[in-house]
Structure formats: C-alpha cells, structure tokens
Backbone as a ProteinNet text record, in pm:
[ID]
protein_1_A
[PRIMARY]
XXXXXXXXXXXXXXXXXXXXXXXXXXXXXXXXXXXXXXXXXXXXXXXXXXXXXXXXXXXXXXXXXXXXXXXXXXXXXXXXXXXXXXXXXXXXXXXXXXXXXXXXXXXXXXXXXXXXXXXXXXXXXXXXXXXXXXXXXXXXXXXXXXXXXXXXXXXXXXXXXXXXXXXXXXXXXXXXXXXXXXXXXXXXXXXXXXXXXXXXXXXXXXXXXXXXXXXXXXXXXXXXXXXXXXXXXXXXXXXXXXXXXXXXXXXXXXXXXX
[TERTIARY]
84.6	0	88.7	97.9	188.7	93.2	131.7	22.6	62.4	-24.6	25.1	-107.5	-73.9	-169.1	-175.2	-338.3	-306.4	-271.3	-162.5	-67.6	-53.9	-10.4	-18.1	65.7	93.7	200.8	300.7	340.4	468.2	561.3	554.5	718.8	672.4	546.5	517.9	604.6	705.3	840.7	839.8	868.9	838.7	765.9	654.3	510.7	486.3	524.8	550.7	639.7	751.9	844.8	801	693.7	650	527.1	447.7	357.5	365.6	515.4	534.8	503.5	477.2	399.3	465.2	452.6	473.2	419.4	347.3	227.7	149.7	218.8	137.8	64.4	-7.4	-114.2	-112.3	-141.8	-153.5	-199.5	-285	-279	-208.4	-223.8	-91.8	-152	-242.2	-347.4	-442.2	-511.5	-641.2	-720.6	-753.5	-874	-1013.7	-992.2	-1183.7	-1157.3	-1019.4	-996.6	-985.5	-934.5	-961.2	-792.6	-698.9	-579.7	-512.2	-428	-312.1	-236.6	-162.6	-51.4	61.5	108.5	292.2	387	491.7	571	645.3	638.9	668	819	852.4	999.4	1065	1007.1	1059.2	1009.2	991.8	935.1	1085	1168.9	1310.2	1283.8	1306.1	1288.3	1184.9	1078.4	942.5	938.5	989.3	1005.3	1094.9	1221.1	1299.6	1310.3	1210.4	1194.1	1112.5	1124.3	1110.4	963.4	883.4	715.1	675.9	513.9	415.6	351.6	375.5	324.2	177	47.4	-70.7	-128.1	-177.4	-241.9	-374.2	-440.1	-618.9	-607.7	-693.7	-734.3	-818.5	-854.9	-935.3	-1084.1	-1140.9	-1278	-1381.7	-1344.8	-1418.8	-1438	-1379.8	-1339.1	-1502.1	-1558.2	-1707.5	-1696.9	-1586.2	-1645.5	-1760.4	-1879.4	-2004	-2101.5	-2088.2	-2162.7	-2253.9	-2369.8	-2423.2	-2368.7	-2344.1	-2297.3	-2144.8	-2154.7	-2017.5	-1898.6	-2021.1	-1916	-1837.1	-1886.2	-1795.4	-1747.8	-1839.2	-1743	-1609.3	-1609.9	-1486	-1406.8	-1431.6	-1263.9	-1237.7	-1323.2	-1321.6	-1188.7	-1240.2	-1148	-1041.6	-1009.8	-861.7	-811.7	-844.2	-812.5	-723.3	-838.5	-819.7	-650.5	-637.4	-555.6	-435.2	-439.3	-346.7	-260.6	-374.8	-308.7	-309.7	-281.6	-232.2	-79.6	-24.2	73.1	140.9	85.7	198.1	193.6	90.8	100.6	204.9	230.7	379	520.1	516.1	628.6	686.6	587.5	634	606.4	640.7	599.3	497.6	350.8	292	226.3	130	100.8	-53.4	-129.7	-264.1	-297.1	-391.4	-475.5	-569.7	-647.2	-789.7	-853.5	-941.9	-1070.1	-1188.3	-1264.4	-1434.2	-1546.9	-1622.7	-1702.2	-1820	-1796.7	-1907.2	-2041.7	-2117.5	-2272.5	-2344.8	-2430.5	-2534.8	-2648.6	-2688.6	-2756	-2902.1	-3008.7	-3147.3	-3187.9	-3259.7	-3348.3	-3269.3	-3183.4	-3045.6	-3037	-3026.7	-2999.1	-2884.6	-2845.6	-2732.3	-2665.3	-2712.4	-2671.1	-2558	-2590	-2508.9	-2429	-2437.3	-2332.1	-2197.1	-2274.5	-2152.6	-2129.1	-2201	-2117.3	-1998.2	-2021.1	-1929.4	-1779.8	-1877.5	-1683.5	-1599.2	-1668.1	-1630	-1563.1	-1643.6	-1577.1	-1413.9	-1446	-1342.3	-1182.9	-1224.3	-1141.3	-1086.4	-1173.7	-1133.5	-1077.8	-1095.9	-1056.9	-908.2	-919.6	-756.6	-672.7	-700.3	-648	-632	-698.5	-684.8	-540.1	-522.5	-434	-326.2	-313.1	-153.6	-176.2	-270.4	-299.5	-328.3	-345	-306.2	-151.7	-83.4	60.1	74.8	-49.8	-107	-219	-242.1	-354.8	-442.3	-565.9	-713.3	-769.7	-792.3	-835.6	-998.9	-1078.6	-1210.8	-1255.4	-1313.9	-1296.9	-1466.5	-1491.5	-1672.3	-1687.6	-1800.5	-1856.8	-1946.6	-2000.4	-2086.1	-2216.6	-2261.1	-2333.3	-2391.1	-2551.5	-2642	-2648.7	-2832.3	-2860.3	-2847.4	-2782.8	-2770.6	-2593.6	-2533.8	-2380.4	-2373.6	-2218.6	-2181.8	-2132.5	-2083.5	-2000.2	-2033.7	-2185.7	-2245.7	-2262.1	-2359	-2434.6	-2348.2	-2319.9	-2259.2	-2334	-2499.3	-2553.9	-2507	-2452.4	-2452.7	-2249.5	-2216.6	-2064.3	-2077.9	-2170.7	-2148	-2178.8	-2289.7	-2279.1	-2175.1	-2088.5	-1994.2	-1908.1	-1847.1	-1724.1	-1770.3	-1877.9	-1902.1	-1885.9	-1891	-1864.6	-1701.9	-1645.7	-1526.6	-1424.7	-1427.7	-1347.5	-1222.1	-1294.2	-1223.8	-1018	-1085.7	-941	-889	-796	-672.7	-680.5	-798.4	-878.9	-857.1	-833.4	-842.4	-923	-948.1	-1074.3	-1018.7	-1041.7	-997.9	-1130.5	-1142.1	-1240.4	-1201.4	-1305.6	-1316.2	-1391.9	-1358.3	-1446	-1593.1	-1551.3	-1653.3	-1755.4	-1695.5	-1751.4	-1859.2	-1821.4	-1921	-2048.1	-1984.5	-2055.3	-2163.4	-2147.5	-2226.2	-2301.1	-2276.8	-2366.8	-2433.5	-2459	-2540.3	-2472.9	-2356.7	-2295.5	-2225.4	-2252.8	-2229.4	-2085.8	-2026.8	-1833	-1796.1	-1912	-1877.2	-1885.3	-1780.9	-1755.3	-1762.3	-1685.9	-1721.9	-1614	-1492.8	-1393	-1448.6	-1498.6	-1499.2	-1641	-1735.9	-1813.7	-1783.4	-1710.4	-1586.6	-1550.3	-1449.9	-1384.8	-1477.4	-1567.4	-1672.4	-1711.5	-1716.5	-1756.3	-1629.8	-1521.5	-1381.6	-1265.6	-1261.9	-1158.5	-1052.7	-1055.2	-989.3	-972.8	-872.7	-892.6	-764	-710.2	-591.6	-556.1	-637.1	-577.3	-675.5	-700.9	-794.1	-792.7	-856.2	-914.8	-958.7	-903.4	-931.5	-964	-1110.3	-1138.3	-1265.3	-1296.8	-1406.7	-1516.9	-1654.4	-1737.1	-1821.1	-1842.3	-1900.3	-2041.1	-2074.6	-2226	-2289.9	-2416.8	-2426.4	-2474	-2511.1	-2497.3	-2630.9	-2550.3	-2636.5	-2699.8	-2628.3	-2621.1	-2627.1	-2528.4	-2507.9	-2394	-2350.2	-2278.6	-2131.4	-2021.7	-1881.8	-1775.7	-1821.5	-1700.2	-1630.2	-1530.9	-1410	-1355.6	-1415.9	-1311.5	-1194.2	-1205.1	-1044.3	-1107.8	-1024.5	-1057.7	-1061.6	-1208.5	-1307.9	-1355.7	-1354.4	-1384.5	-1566.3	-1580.8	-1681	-1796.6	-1858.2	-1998	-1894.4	-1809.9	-1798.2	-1685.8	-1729	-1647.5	-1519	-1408.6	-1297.8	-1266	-1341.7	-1287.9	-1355.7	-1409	-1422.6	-1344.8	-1314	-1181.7	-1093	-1054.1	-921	-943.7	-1074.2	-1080.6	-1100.7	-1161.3	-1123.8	-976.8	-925.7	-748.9	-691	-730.5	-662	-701.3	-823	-905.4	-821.2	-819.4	-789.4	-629.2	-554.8	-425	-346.8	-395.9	-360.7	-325.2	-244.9	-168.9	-309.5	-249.2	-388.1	-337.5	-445.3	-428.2	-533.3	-501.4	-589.9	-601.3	-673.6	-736.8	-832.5	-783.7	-834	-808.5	-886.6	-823.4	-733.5	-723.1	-556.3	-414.4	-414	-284.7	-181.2	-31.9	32.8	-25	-63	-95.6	-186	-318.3	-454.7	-385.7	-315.7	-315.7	-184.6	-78.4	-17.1	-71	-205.9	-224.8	-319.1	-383.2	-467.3	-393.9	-305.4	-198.1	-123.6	-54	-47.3	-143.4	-290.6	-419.2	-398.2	-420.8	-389.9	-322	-203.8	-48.1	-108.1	-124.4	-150.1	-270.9	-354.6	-504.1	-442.5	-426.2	-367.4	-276	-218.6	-68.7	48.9	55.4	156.3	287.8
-118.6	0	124.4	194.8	290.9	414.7	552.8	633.5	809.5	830.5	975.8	1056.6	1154.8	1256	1266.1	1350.2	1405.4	1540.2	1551.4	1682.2	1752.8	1847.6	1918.3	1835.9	1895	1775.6	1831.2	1988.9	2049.9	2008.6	1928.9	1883.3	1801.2	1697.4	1588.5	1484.8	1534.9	1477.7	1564.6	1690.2	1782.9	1783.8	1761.4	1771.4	1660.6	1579.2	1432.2	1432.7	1453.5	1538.8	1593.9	1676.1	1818.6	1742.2	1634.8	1587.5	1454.8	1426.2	1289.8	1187	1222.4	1088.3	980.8	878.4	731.1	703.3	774.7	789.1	922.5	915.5	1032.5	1031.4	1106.7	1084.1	1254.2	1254.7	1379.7	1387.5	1510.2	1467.8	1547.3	1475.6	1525.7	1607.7	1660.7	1746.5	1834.2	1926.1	1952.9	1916	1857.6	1762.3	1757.2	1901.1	1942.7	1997.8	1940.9	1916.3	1815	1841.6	1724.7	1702.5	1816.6	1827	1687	1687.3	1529.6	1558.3	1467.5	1478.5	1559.2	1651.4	1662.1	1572.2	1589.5	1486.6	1574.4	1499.9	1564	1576.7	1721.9	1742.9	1638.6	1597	1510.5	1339.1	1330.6	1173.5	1075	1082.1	995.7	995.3	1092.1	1119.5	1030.9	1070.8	966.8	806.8	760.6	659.6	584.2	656.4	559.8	628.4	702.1	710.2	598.7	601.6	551.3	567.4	601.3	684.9	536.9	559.2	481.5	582.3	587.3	730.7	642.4	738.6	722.4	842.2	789.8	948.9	967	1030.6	1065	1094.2	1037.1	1112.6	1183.3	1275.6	1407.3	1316.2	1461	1383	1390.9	1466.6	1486.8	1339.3	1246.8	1098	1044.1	993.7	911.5	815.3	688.5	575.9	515.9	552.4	451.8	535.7	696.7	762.8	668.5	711	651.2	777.2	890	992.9	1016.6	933.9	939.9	1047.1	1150.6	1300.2	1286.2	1257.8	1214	1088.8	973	835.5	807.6	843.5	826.9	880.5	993.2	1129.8	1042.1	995	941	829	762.4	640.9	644.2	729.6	782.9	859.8	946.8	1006.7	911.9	832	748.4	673.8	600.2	541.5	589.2	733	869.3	867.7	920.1	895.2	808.2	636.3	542.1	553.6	577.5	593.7	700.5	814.4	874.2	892.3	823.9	774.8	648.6	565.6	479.7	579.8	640.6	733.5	810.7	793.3	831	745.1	605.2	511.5	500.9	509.1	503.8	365.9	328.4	200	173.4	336	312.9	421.4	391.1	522	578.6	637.3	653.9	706.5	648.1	694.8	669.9	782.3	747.7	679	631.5	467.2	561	659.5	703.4	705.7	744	737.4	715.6	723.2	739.1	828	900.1	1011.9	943.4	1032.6	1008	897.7	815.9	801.6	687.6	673.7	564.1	447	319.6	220.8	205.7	151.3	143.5	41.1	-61.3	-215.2	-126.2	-73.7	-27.9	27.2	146	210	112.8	16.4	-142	-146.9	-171.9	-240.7	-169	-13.7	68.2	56	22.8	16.1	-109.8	-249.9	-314.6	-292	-260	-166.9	-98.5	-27.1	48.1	10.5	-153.6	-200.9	-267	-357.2	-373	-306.8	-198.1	-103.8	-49.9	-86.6	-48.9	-173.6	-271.3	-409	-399	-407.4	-384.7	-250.1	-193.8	-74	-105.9	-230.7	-257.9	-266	-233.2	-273.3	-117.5	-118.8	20.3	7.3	68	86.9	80	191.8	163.6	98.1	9.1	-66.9	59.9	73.6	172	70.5	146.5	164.5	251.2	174.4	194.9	246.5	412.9	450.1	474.4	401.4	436.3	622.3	625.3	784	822	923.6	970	1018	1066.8	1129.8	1065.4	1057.9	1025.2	883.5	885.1	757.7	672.5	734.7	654.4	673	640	614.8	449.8	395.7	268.6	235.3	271.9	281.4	314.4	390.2	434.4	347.5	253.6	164.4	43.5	-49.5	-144.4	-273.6	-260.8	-333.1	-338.3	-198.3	-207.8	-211.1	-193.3	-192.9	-343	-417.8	-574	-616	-532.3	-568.6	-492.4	-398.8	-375.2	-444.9	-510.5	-604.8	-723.7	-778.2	-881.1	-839.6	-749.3	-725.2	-683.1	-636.7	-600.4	-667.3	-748.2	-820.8	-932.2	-957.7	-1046	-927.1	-824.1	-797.4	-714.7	-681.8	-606.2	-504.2	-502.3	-360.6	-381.3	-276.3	-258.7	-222.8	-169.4	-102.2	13.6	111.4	170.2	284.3	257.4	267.3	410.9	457.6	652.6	644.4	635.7	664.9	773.2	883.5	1006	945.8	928.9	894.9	736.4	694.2	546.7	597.2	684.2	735.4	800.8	906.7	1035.3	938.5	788.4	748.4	667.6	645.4	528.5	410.7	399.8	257.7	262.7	219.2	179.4	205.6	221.6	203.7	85.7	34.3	-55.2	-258.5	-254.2	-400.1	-386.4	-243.1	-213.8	-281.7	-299.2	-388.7	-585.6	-642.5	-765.9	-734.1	-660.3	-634.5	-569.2	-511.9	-496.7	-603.5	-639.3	-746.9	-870.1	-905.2	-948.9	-948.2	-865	-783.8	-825.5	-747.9	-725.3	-799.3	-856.1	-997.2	-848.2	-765.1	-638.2	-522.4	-442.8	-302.6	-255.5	-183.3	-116.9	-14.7	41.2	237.3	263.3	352	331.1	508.8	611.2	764.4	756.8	859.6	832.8	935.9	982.9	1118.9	1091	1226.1	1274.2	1323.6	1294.4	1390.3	1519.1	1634.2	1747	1734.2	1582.3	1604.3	1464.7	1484.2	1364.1	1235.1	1086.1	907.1	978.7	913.4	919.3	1079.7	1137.2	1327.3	1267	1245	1220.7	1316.9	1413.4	1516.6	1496.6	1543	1498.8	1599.2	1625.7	1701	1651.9	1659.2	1573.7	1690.2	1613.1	1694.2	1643.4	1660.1	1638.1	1587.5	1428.2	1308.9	1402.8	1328.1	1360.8	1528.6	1579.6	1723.4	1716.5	1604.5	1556.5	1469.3	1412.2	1347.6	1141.3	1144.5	1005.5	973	890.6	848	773.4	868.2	836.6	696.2	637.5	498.5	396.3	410.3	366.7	350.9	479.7	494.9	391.5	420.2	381.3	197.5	129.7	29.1	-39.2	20.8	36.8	16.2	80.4	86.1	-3.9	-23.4	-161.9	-294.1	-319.4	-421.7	-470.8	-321.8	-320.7	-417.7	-306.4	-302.5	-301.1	-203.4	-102.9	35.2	84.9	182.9	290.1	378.1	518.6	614.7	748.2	868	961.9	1056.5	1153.8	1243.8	1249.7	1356.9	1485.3	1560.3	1660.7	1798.8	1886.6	2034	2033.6	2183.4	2215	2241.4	2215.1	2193.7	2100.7	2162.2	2076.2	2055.2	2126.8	2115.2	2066.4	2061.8	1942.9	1767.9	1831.6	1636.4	1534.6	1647.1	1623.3	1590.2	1658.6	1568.8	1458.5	1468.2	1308.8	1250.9	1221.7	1116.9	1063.6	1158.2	1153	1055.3	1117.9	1051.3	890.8	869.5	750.6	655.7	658.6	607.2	557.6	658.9	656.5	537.3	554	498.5	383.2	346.8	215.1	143.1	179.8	128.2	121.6	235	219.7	313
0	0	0	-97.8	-155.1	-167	-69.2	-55	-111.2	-133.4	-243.2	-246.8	-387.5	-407.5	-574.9	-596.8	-749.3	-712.4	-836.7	-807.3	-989.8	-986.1	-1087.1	-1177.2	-1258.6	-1384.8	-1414.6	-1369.6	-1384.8	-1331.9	-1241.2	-1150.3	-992	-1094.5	-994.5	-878.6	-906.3	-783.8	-683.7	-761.2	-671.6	-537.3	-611.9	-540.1	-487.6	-486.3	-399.6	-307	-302.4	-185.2	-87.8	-173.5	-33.6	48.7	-8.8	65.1	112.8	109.8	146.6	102.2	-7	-113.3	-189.3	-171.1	-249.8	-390.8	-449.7	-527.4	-554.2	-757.4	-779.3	-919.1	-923	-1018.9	-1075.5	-1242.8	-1281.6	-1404.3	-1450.2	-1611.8	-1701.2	-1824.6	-1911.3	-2027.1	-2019.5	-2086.6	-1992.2	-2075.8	-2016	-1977	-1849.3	-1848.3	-1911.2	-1968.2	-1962.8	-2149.5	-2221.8	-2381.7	-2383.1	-2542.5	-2637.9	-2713.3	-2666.7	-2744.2	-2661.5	-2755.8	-2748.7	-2642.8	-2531.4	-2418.6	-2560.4	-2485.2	-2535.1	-2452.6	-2527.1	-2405	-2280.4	-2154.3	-2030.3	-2042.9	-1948.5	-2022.4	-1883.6	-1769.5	-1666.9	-1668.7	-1826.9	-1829.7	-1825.9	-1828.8	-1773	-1669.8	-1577.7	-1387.3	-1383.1	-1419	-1371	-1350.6	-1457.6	-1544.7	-1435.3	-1361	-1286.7	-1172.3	-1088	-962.4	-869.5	-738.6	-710.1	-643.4	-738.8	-705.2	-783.3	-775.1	-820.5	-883.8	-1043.6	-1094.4	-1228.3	-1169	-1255.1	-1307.9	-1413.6	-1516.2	-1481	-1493.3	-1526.8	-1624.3	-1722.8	-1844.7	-1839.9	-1986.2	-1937.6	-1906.7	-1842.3	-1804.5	-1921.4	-2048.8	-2151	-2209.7	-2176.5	-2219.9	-2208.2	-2292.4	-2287.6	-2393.7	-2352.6	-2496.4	-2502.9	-2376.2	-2383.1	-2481.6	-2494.8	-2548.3	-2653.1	-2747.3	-2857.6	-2944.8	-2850.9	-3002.3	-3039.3	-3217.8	-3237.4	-3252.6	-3259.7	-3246.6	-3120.9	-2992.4	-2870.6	-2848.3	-2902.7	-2887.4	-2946.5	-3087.5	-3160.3	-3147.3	-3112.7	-3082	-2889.4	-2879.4	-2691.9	-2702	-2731.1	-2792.6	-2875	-2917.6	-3008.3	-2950.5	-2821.9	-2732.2	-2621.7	-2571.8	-2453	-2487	-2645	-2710.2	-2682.9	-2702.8	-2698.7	-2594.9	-2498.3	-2383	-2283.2	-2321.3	-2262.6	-2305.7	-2444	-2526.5	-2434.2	-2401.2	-2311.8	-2188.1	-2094.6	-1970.8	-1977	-2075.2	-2079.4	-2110.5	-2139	-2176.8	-1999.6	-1936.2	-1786.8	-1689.7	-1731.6	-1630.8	-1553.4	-1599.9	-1548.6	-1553.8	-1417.5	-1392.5	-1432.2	-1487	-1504.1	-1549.2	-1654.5	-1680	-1606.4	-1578.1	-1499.8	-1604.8	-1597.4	-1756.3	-1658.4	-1616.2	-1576.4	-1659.8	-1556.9	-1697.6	-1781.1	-1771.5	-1880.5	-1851	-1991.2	-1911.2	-2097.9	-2096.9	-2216.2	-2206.7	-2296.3	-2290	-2203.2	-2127.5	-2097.5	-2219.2	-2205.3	-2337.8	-2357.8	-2389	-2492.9	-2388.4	-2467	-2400.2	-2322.1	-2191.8	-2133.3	-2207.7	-2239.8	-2278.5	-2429.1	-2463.5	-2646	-2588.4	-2446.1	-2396.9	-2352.4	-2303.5	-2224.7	-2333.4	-2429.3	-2564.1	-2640.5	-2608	-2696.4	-2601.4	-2466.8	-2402.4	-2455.7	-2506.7	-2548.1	-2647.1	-2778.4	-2877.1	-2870.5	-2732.8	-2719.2	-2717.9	-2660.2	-2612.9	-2719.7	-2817.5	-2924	-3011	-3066.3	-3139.1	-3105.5	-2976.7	-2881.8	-2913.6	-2962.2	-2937	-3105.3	-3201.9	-3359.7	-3364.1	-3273.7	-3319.2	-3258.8	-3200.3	-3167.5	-3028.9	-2938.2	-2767.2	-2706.7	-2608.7	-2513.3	-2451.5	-2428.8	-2403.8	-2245.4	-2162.2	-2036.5	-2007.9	-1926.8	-1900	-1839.6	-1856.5	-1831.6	-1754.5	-1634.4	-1490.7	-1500	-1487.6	-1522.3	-1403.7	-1360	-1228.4	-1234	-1095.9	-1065.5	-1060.9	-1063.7	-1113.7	-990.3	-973.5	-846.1	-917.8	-1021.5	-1097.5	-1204.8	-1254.2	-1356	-1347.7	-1348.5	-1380.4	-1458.8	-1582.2	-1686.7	-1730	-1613.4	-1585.6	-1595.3	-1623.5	-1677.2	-1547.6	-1446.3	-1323.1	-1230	-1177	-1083.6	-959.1	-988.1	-957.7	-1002.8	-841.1	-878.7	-988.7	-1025	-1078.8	-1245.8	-1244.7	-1376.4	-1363.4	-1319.7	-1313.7	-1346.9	-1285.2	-1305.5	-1449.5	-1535	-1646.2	-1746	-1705.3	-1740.9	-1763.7	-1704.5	-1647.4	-1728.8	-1732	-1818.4	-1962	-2017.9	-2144.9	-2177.9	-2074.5	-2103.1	-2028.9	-1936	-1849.3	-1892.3	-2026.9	-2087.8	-2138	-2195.6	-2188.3	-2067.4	-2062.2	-1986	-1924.1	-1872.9	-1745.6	-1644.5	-1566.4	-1450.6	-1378.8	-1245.6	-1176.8	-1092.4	-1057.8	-971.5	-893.9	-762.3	-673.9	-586	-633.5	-550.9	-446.4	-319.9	-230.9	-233.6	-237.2	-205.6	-350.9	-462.5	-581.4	-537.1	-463.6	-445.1	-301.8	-201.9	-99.6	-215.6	-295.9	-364.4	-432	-514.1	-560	-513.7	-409.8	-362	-312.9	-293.6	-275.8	-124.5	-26.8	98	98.4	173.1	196.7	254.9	343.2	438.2	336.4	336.7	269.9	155.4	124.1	-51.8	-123.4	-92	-120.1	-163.9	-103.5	-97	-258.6	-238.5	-301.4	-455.6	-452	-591.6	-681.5	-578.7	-600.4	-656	-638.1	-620.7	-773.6	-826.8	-982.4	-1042.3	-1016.6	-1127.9	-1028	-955.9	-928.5	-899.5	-916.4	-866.5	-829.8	-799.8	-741.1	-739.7	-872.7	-873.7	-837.6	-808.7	-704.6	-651	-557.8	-426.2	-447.7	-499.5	-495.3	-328.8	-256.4	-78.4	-59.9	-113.2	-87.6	-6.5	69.6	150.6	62.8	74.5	21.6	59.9	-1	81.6	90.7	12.5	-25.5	40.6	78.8	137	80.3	129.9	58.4	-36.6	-156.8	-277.2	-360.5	-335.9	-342.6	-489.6	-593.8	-688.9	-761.2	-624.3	-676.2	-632.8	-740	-716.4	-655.8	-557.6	-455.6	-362.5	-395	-299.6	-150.7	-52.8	82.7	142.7	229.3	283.4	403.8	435.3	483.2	660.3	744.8	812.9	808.9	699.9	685.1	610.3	527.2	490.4	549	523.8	532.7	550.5	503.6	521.9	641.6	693.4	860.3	792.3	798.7	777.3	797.8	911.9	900.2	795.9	765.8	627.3	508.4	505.8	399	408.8	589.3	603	572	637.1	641	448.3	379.6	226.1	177.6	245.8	178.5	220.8	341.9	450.6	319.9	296.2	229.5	71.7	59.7	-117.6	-113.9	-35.3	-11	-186.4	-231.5	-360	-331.8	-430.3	-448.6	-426.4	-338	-259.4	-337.4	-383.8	-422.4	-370.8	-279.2	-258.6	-359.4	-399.7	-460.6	-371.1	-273.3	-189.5	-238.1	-144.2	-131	-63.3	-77.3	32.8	-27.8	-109	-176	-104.4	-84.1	-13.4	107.9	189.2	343.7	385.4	314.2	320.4	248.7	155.1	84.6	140.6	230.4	306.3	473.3	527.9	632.5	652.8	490.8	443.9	397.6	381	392.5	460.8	594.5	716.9	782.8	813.1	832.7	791.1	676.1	625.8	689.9	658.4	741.5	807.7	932.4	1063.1	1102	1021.4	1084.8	1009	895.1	858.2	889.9	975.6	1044.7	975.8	858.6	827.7	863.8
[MASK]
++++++++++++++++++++++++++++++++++++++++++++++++++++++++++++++++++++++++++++++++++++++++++++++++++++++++++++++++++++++++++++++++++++++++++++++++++++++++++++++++++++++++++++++++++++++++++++++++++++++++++++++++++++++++++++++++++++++++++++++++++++++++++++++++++

C-alpha cells in the first residue's frame, strides 16, 4: 500500500516530496480538452523514480456515449493517452465509466466500451492498461451503480482492465463504503488504485465534490478500512494543496498502520 496525491504535472516529484507521497497521479493534458498529451519534459525522472506514478485522463473521455461526435474522438483520445502515460511510467490510466444520454440504451453504452477495447487491441494494444474509475453522478452512468458496473465487467473483463475505486464517488452514488472492497472485487476480481477522498455532499447526493478526509460526510474509518481491504496503491485527490493532501496522507499512514 503505496500512498500519495493528485498533483499538478509540472514537476510531480516535486510535489511528492512536499507531501510525502509514495504515489502520484496527474494529467498530461487539459482535463476538460480534447488536445493530445505533449511529451513531459521530466518523463526519464518519472520513469525511474522511485514513485508509483498514474495518469487521469481528461474527463471529456465518454467511450459509452451513442454519439459518435464524442465516442470516436473518446477512444482515439483514450488510445493517446495510454501511449503517453507509458512514456512516464505510469502504472494506469484513470478513464471514468461514462454514461449514455437520458433516453439511450445502457446495454449499447456497455457495448461501446467493449468496442473500445477492441478497437484499442486492432491498433496494436493500449501501451497503459485503463483503470475503469466508478462515477458519483447520472442515472444513466456505466459505473455508478454497482448493478450495472457488473454488467460492465461482463462485457469487457475479458481484456486487460483494470478497476480503480473513488471513495466520495461510491458514498455520492449510492454505494455503501462498508464491505465495498470484498463487493468490488466481487464484480472485477480487482482493485488497482484506491481515490481516498471525503465527500461534501451527502450518501447518494449524486454530486462529485471531494473533501479532505473527516472534513466531509464520510467516517474516515471507512476509507481507512477500504485501503486496509484493497491493499492497492492510494491517491488523494483533496483540497488544500500541499498542506490538506499532506495531512490526508499523514491521516492515512496513521489509521492504517503504516
């Protein structure tokens, strides 16, 4: 259990240093575009430090969409940047599971992630394995609701996915904390990075604001007993900058015995 933060992408060592972190996560674009990663001018450093370094891709990312104006640029995107989340050693992508418009079948949305995956596999593979991260928001999400995460996983399980589990994001949508690990696992036989955030909003809000661990609505021990369970690589994603994501990590340690 290797514990860290998401940190900016200018000089993520940096910023791992200052918060004591084992583990860092960043993205290599705009999250909220569509333009291509450039290459990081510290991707050597990355590559052979001694961090556990993961990307987010942007959140504009939707391969379940039915509309191909966003599915296809989603998926040649996603492609993109697995290609240079390997260029800095990274161990995972984070791509959120998407959703399908009101109205639109979910079942075509599962199917397009399949698609996705295929289409990734026809082009030579993904370079980083994609870490399929649950969502907090809309009913007609691929990742919300562990019911449908389960028919997720059946369509796409067969290749080279991962899972990676957001706390505040499973509290905001409806999903218990307590034995959420065995219950995962349960679905996807895994759990590759553990998001250890607080939420500002309360069980089943549907809304995605991350606090800073017992500053929120969810009883920190939860978290902690989550991370204990997973025993996967942690990333806070909080406020605060250094000084909030530095004492939820602290926090962490501590309550986990490490």
């Amino acid at each position: 259990m290797r514990i860290g933060a998401h940190v900016d992408a200018t000089d993520p060592l940096a910023a791992a240093a200052a918060r004591d972190a084992e583990t860092v996560q960043f993205f290599l674009a705009d999250p909220q575009g569509w333009k291509a990663p450039q290459p990081h001018p510290d991707a050597d450093r990355l590559r052979t430090a001694d961090i556990d370094v993961f990307v987010h891709a942007p959140y504009v990312i939707n391969v379940a969409t039915l509309n191909n104006r966003i599915r296809i640029p989603s998926r040649k995107l996603m492609l993109t940047h697995a290609s240079a989340a390997a260029t800095v050693g990274a161990k995972g992508l984070i791509v959120h599971g998407g959703h399908v418009n009101a109205g639109d079948d979910l079942a075509k949305g599962i199917d397009n992630w399949r698609k996705a995956f295929a289409y990734a596999a026809d082009a030579g593979g993904l370079a980083t394995p994609v870490l399929i991260e649950n969502t907090a928001g809309g009913d007609n999400a691929c990742a919300r609701r562990f019911d449908n995460l389960a028919r997720l996983w059946d369509a796409v399980g067969d290749y080279d996915v991962g899972f990676c589990l957001d706390t505040c994001h499973a509290h905001a949508g409806g999903e218990e904390l307590l034995d959420i690990v065995d219950r995962v696992k349960a679905i996807t036989g895994r759990i590759d990075l553990i998001h250890a955030n607080d939420s500002k909003d309360g069980f089943d809000s549907g809304r995605d604001r991350h606090d800073n661990l017992g500053n929120g609505k969810i009883d920190p021990d939860l978290v902690v007993a989550a991370i204990r369970a997973a025993d996967a690589p942690v990333v806070v994603e909080t406020p605060g900058g250094v000084t909030g994501q530095r004492a939820d990590i602290a926090l962490l340690r501590d309550r986990a015995g490490r």
